[in-house]
N, CA, C and O atoms as a GROMACS GRO file, in nm:
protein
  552
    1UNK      N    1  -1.019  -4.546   2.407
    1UNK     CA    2  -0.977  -4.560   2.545
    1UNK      C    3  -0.982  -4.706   2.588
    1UNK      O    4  -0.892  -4.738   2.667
    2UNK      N    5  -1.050  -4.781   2.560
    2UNK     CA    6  -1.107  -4.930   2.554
    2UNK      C    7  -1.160  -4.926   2.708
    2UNK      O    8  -1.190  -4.827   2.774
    3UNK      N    9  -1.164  -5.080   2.751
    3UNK     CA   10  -1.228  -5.119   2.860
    3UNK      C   11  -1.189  -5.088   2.959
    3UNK      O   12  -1.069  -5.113   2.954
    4UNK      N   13  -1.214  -5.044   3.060
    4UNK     CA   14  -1.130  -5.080   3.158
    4UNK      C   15  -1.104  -5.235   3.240
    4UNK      O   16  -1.189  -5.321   3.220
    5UNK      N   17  -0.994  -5.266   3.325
    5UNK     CA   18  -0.927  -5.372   3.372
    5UNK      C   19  -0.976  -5.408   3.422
    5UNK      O   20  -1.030  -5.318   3.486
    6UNK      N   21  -1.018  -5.517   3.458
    6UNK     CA   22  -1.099  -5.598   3.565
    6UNK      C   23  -0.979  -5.646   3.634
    6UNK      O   24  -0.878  -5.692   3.581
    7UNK      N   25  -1.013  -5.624   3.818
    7UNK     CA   26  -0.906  -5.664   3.925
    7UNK      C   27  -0.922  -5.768   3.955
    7UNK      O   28  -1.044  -5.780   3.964
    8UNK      N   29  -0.870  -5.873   3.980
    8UNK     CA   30  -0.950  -6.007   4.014
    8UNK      C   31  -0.906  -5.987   4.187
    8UNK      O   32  -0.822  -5.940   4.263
    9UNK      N   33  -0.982  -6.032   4.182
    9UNK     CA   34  -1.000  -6.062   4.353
    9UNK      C   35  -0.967  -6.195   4.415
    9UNK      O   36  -1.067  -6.267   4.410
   10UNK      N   37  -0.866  -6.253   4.470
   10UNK     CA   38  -0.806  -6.372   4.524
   10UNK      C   39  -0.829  -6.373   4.668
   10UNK      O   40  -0.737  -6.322   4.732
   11UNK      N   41  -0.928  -6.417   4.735
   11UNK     CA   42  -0.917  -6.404   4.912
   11UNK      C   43  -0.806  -6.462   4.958
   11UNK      O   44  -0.748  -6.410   5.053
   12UNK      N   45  -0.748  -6.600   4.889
   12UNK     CA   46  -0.673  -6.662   4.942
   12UNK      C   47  -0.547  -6.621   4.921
   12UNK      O   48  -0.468  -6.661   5.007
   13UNK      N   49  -0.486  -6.532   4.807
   13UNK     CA   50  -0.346  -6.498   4.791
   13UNK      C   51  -0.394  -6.331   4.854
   13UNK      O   52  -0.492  -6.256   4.856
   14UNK      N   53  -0.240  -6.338   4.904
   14UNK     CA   54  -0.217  -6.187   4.943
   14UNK      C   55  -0.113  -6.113   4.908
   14UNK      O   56  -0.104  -5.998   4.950
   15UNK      N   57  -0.007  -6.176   4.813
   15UNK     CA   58   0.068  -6.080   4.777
   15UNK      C   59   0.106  -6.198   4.621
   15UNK      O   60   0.073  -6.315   4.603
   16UNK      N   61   0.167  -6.126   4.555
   16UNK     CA   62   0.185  -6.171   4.376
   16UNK      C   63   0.333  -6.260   4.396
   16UNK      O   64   0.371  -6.332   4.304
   17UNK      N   65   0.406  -6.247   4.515
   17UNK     CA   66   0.523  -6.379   4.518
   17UNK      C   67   0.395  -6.531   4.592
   17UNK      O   68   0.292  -6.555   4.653
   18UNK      N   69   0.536  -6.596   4.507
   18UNK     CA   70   0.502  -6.762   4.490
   18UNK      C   71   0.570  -6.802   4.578
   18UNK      O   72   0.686  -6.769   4.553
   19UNK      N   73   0.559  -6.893   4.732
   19UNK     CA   74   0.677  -6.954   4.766
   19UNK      C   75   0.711  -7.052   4.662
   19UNK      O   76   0.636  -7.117   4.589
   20UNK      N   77   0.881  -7.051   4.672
   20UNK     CA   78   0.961  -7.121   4.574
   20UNK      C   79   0.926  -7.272   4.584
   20UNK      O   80   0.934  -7.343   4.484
   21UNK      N   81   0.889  -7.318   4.698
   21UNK     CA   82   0.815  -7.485   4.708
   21UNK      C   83   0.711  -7.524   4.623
   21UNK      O   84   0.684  -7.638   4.584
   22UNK      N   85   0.626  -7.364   4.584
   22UNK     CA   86   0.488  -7.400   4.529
   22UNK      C   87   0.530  -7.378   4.371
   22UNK      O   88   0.472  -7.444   4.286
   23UNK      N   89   0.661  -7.255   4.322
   23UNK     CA   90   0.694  -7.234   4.215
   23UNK      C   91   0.755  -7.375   4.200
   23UNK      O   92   0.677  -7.439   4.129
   24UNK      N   93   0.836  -7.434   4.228
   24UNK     CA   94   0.879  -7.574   4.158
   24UNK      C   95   0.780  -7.654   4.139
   24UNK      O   96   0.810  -7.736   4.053
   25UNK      N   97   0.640  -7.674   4.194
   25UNK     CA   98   0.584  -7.784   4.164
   25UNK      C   99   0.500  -7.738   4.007
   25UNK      O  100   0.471  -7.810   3.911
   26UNK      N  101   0.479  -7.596   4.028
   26UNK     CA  102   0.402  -7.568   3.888
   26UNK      C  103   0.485  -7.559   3.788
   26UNK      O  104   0.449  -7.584   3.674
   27UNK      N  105   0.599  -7.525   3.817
   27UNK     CA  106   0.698  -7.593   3.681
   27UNK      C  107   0.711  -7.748   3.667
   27UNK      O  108   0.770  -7.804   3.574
   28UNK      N  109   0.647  -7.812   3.774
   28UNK     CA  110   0.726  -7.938   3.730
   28UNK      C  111   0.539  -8.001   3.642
   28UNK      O  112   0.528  -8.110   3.587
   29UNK      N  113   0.444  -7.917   3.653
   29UNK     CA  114   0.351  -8.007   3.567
   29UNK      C  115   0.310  -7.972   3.440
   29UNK      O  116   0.316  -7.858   3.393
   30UNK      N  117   0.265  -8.082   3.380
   30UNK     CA  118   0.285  -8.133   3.241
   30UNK      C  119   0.144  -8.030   3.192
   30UNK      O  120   0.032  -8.021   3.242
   31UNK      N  121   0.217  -7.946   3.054
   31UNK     CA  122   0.127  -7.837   2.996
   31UNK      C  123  -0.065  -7.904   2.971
   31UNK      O  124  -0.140  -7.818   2.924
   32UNK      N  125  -0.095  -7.967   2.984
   32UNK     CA  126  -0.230  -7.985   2.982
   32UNK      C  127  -0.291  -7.946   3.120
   32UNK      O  128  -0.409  -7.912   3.129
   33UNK      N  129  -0.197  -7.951   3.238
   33UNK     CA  130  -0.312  -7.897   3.359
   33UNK      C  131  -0.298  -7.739   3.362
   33UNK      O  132  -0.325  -7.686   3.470
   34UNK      N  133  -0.267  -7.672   3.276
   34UNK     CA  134  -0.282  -7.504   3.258
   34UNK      C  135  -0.378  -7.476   3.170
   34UNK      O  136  -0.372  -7.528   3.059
   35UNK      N  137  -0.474  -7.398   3.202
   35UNK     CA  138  -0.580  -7.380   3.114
   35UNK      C  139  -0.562  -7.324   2.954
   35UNK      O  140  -0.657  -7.327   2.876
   36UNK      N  141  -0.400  -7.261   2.908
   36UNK     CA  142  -0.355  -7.248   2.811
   36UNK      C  143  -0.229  -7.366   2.774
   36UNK      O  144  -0.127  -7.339   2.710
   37UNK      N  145  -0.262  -7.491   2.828
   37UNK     CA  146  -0.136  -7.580   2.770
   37UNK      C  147   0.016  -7.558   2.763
   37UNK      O  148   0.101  -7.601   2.686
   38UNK      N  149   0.022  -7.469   2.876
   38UNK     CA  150   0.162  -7.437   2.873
   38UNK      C  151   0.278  -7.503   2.933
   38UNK      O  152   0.289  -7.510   3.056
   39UNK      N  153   0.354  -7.545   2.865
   39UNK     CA  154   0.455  -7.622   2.992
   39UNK      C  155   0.502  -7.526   3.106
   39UNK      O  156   0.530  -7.408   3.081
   40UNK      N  157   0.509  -7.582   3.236
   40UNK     CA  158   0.620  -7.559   3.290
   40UNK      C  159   0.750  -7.547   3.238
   40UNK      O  160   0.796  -7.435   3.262
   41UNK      N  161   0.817  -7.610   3.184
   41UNK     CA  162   0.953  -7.637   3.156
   41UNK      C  163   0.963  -7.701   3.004
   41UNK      O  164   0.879  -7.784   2.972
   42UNK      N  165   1.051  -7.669   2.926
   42UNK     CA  166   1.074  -7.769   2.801
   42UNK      C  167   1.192  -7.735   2.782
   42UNK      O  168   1.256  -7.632   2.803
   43UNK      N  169   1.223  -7.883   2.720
   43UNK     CA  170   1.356  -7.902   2.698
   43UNK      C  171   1.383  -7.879   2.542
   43UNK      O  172   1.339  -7.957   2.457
   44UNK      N  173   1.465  -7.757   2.508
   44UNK     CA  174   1.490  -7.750   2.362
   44UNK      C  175   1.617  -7.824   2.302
   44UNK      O  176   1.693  -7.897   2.366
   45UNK      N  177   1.627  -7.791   2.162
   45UNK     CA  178   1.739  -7.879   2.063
   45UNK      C  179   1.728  -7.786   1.929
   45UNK      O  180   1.639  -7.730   1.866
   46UNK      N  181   1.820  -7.795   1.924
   46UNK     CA  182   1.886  -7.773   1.793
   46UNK      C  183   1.810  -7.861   1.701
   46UNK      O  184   1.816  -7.984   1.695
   47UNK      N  185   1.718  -7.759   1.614
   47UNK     CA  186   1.636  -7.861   1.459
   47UNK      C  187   1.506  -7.903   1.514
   47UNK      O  188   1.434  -7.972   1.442
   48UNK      N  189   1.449  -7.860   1.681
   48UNK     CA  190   1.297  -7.899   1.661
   48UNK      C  191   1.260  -7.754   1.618
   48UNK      O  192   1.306  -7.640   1.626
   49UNK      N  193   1.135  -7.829   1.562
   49UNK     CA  194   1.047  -7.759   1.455
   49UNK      C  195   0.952  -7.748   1.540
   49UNK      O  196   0.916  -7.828   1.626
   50UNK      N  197   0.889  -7.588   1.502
   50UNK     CA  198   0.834  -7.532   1.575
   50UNK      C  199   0.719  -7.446   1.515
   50UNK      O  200   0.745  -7.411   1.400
   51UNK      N  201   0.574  -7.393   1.571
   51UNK     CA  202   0.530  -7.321   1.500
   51UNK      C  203   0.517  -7.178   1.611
   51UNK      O  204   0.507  -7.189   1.733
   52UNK      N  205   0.520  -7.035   1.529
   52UNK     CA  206   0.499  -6.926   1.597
   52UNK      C  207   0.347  -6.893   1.599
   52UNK      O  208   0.249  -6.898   1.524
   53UNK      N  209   0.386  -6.853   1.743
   53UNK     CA  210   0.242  -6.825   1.770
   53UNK      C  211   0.164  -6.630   1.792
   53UNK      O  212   0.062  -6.597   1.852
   54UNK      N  213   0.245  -6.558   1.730
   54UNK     CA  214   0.249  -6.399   1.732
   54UNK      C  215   0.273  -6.314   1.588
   54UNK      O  216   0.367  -6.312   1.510
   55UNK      N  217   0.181  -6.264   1.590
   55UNK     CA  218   0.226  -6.130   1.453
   55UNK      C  219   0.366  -6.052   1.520
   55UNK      O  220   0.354  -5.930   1.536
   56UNK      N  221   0.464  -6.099   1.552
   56UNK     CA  222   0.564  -5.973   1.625
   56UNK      C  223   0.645  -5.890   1.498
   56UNK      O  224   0.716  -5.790   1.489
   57UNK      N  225   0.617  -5.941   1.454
   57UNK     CA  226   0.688  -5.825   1.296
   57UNK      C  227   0.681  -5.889   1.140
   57UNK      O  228   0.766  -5.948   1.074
   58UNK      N  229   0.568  -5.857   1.115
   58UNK     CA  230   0.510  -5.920   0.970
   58UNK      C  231   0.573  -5.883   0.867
   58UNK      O  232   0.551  -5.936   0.758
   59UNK      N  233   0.672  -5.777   0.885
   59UNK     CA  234   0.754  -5.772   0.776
   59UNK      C  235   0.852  -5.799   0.732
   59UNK      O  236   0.914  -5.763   0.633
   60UNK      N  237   0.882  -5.931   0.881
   60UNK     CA  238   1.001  -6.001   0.872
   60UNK      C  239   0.949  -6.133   0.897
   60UNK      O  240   1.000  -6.213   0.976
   61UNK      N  241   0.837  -6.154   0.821
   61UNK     CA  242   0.790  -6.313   0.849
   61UNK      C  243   0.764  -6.356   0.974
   61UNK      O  244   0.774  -6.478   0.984
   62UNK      N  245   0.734  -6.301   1.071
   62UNK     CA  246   0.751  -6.336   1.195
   62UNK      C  247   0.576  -6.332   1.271
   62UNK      O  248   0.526  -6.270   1.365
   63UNK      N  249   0.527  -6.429   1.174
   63UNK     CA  250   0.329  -6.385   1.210
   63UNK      C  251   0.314  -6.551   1.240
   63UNK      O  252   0.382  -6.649   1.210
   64UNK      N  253   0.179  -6.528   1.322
   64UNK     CA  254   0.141  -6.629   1.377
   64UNK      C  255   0.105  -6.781   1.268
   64UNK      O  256   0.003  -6.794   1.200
   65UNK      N  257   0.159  -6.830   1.272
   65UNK     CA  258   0.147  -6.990   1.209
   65UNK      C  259   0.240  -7.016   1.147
   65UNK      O  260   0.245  -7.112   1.070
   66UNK      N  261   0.338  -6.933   1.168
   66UNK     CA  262   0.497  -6.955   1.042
   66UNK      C  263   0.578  -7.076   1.078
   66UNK      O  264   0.638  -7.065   1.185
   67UNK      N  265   0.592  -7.180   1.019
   67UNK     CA  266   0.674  -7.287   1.069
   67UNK      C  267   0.836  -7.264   1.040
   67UNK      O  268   0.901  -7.228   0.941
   68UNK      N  269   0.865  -7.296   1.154
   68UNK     CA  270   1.012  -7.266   1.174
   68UNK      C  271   1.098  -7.378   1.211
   68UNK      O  272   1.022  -7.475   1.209
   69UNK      N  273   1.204  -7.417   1.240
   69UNK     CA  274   1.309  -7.490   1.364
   69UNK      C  275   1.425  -7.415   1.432
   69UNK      O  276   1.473  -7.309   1.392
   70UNK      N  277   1.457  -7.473   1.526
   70UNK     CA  278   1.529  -7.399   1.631
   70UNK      C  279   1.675  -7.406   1.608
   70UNK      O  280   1.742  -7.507   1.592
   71UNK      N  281   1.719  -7.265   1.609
   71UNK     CA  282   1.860  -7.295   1.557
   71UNK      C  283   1.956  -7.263   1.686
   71UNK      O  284   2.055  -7.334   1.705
   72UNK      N  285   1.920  -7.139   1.785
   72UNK     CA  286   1.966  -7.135   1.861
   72UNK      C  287   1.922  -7.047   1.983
   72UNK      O  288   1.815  -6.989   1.967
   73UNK      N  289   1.977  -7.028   2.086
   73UNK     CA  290   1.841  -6.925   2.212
   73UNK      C  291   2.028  -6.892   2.318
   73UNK      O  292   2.140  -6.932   2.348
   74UNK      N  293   1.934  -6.798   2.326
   74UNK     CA  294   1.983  -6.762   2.468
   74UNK      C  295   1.908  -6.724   2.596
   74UNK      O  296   1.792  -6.685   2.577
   75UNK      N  297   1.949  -6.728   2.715
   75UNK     CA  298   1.912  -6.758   2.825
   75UNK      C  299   1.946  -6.653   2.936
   75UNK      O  300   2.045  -6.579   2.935
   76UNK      N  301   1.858  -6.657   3.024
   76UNK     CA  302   1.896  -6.559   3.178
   76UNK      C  303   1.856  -6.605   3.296
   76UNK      O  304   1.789  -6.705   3.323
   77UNK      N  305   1.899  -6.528   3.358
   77UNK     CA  306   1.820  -6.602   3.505
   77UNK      C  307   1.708  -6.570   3.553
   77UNK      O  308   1.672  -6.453   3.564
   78UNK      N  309   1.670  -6.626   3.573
   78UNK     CA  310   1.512  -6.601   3.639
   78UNK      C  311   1.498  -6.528   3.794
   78UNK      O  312   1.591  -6.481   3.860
   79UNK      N  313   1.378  -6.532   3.826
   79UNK     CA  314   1.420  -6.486   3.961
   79UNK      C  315   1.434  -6.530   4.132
   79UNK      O  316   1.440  -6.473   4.241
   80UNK      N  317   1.434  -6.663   4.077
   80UNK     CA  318   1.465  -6.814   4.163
   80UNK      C  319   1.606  -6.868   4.134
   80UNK      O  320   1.651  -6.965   4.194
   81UNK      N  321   1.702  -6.772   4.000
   81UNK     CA  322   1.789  -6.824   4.026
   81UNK      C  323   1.817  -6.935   3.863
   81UNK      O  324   1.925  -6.973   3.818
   82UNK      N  325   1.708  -6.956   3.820
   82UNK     CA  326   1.683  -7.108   3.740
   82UNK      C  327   1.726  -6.998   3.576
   82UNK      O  328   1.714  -6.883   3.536
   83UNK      N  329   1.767  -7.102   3.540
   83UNK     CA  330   1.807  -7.096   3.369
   83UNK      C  331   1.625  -7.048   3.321
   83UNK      O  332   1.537  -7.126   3.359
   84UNK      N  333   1.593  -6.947   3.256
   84UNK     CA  334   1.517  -6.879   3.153
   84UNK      C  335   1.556  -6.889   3.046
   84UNK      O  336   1.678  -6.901   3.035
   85UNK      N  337   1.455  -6.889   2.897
   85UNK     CA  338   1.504  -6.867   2.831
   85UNK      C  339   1.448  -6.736   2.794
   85UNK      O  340   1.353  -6.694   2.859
   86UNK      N  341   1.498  -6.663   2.691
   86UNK     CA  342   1.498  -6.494   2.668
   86UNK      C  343   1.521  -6.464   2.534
   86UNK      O  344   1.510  -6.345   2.505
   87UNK      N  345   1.552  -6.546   2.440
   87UNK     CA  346   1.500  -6.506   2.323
   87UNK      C  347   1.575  -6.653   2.208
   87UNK      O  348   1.687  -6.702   2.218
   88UNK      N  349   1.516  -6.672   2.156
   88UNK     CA  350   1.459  -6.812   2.026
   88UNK      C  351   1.514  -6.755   1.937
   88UNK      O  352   1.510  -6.635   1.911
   89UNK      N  353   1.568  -6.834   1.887
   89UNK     CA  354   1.652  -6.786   1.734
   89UNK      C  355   1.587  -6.929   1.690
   89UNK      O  356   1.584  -7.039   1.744
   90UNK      N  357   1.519  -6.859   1.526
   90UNK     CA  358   1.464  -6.968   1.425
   90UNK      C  359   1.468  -6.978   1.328
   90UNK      O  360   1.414  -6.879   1.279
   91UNK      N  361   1.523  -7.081   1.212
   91UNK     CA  362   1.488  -7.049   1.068
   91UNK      C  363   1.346  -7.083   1.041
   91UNK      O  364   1.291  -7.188   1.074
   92UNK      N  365   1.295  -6.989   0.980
   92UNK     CA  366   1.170  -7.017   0.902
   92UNK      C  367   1.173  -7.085   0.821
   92UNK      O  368   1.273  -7.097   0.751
   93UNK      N  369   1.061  -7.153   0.802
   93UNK     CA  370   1.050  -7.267   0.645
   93UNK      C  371   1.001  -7.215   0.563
   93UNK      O  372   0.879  -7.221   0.575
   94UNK      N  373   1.028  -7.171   0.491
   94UNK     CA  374   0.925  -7.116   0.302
   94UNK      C  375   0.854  -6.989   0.331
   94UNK      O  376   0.750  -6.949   0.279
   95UNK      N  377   0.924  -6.934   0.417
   95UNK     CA  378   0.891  -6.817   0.382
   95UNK      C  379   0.830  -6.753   0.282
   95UNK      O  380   0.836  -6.811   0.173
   96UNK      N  381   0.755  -6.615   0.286
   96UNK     CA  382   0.704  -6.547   0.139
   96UNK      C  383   0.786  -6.467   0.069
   96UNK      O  384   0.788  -6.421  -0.045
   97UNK      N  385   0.862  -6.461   0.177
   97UNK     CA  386   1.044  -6.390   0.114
   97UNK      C  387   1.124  -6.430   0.156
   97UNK      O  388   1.112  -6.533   0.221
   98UNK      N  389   1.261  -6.362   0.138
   98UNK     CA  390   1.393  -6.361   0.185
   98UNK      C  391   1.406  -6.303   0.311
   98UNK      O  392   1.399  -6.180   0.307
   99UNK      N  393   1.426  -6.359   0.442
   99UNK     CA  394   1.440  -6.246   0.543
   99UNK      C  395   1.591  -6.243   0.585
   99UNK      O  396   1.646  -6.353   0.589
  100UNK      N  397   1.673  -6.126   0.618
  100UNK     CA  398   1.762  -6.101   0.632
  100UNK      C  399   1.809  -5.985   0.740
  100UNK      O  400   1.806  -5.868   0.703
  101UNK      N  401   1.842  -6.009   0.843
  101UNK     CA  402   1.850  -5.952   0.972
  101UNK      C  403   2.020  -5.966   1.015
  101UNK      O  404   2.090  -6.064   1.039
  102UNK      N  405   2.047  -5.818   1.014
  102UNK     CA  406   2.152  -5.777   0.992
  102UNK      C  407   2.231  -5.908   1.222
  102UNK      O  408   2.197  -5.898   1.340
  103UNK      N  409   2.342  -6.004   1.139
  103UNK     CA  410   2.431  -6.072   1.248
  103UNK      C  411   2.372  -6.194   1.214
  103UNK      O  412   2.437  -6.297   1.230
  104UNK      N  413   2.258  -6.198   1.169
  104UNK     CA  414   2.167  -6.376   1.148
  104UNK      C  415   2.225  -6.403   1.046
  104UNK      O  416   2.279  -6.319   0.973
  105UNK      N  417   2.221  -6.526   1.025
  105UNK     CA  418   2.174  -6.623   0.922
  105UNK      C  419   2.072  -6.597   0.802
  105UNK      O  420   1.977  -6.538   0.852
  106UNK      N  421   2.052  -6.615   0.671
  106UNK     CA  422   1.922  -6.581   0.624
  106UNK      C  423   1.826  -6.643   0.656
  106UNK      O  424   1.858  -6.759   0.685
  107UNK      N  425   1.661  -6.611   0.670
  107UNK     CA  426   1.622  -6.678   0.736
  107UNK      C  427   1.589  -6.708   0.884
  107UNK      O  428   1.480  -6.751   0.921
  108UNK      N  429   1.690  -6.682   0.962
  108UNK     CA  430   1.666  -6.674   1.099
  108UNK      C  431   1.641  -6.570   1.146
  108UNK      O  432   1.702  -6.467   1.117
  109UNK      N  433   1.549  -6.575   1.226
  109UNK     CA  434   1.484  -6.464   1.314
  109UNK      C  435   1.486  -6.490   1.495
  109UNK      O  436   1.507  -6.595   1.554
  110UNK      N  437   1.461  -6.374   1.545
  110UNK     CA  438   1.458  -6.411   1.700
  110UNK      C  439   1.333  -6.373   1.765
  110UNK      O  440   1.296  -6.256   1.770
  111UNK      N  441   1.275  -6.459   1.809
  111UNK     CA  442   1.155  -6.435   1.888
  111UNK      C  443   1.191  -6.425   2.046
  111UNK      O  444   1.292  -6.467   2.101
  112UNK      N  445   1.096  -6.367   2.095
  112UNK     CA  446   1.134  -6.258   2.212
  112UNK      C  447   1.050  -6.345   2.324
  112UNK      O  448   0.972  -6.435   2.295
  113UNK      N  449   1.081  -6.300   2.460
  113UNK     CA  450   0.983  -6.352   2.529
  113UNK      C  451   0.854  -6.230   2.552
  113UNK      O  452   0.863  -6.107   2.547
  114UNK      N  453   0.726  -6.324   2.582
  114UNK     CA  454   0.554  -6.209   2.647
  114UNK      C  455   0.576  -6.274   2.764
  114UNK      O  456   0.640  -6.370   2.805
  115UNK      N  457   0.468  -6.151   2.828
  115UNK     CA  458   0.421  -6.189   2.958
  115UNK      C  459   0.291  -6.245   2.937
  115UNK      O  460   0.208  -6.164   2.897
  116UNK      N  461   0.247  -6.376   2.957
  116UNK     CA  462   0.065  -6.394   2.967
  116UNK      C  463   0.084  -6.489   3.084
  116UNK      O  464   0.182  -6.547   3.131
  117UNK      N  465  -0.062  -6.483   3.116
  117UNK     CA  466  -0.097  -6.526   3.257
  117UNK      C  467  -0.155  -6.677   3.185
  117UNK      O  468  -0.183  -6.700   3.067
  118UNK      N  469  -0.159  -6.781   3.324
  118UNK     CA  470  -0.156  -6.887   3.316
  118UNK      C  471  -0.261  -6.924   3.473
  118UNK      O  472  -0.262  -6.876   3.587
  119UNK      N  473  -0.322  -7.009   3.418
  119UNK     CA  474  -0.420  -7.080   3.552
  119UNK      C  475  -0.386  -7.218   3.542
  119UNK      O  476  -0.401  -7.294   3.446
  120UNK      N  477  -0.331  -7.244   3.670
  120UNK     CA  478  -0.295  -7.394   3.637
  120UNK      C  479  -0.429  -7.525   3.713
  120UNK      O  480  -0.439  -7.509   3.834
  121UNK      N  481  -0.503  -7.619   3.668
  121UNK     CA  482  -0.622  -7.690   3.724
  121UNK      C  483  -0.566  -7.679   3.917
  121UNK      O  484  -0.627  -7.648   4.020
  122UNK      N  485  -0.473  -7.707   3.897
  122UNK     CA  486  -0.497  -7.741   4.081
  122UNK      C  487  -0.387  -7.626   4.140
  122UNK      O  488  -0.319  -7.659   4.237
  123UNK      N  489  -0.373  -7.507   4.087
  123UNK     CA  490  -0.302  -7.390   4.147
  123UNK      C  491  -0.387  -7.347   4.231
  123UNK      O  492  -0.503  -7.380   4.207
  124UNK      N  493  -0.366  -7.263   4.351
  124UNK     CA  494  -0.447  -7.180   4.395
  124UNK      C  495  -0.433  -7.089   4.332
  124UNK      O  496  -0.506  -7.019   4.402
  125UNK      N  497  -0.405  -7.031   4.267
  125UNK     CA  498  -0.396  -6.823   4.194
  125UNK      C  499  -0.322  -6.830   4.063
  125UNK      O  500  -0.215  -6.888   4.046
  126UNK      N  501  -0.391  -6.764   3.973
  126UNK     CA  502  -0.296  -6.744   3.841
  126UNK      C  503  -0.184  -6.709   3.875
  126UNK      O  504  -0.168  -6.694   3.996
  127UNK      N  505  -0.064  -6.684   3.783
  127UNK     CA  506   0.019  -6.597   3.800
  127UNK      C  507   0.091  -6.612   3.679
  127UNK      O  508   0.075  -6.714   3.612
  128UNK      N  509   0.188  -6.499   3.636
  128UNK     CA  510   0.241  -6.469   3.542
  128UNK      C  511   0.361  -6.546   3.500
  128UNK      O  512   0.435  -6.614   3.571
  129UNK      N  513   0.368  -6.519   3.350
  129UNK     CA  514   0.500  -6.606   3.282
  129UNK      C  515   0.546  -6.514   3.197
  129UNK      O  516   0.481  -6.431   3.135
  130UNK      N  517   0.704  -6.539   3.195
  130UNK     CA  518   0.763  -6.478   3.067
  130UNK      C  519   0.779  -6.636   2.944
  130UNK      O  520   0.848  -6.738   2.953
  131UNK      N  521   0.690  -6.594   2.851
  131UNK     CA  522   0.700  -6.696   2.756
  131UNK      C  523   0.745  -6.694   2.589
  131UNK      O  524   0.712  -6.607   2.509
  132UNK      N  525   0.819  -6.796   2.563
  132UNK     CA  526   0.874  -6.707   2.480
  132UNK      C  527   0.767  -6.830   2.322
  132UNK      O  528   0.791  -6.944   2.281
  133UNK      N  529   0.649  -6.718   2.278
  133UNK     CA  530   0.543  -6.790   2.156
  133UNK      C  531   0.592  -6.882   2.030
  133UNK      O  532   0.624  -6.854   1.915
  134UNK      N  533   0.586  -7.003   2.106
  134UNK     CA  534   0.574  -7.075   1.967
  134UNK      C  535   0.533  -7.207   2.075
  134UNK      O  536   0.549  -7.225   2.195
  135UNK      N  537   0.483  -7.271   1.987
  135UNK     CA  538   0.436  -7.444   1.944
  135UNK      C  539   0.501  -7.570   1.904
  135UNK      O  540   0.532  -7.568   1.785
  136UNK      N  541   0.528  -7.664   1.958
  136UNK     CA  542   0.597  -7.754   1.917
  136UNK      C  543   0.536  -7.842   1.781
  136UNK      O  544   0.424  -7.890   1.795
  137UNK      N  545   0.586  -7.858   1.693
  137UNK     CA  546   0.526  -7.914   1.557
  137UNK      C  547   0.552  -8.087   1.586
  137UNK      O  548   0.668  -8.127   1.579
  138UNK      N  549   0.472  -8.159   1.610
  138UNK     CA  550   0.489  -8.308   1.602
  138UNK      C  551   0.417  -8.388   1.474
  138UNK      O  552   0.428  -8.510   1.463
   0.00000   0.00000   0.00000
């Protein structure tokens, strides 16, 4: 059955919308003031290399530390309106096999977006992200 949920208790927020004044500024800061390093915003390309950060299907190579680069993504709208992205298309590097996913490329796979929560140092209230797991390889 596991644990049960712990509710957090916010005196100061009263409902789970962001005004959009306060959502632009937490997109606009730089992933070290979130207690999980997350950007606000990144700008992708074609060929950065990337590492995954999820077991989402181990039988298609797709487990946490697999180094990959970015081949291509597609996108949606968010609910401000703003370009999202919604799912990562990647070739893997050296794989332990051949992966082959019926419309891809060999090799390429698509990673999906999660929901995890994010505390940003000078936010007032967590709040949620659709993120789509991986790491930038520098």
């Amino acid at each position: 059955m596991g644990r049960p949920k712990k509710t957090l208790i916010d005196p100061v927020r009263k409902s789970n919308v962001i005004a959009p004044h306060l959502q632009r500024i937490l997109w606009d800061q730089p992933p070290a003031s979130s207690n999980k390093h997350v950007a606000g915003k990144l700008t992708l390309c074609v060929g950065l290399p990337v590492m995954l950060k999820h077991n989402d299907a181990t039988e298609c190579c797709i487990t946490k530390g697999a180094e990959a680069t970015v081949v291509s993504w597609q996108t949606a709208k968010g609910p401000e309106g703003q370009t999202v992205l919604d799912t990562l298309f990647v070739k893997l590097k050296d794989p332990p096999k051949t992966v082959k996913i019926e419309g891809l490329p060999e090799n390429v796979v698509p990673i999906t977006r999660h929901t995890t929560a994010t505390c940003g140092k000078w936010a007032i209230a967590s709040h949620g992200r659709l993120l789509v797991p991986f790491v930038l390889i520098l």
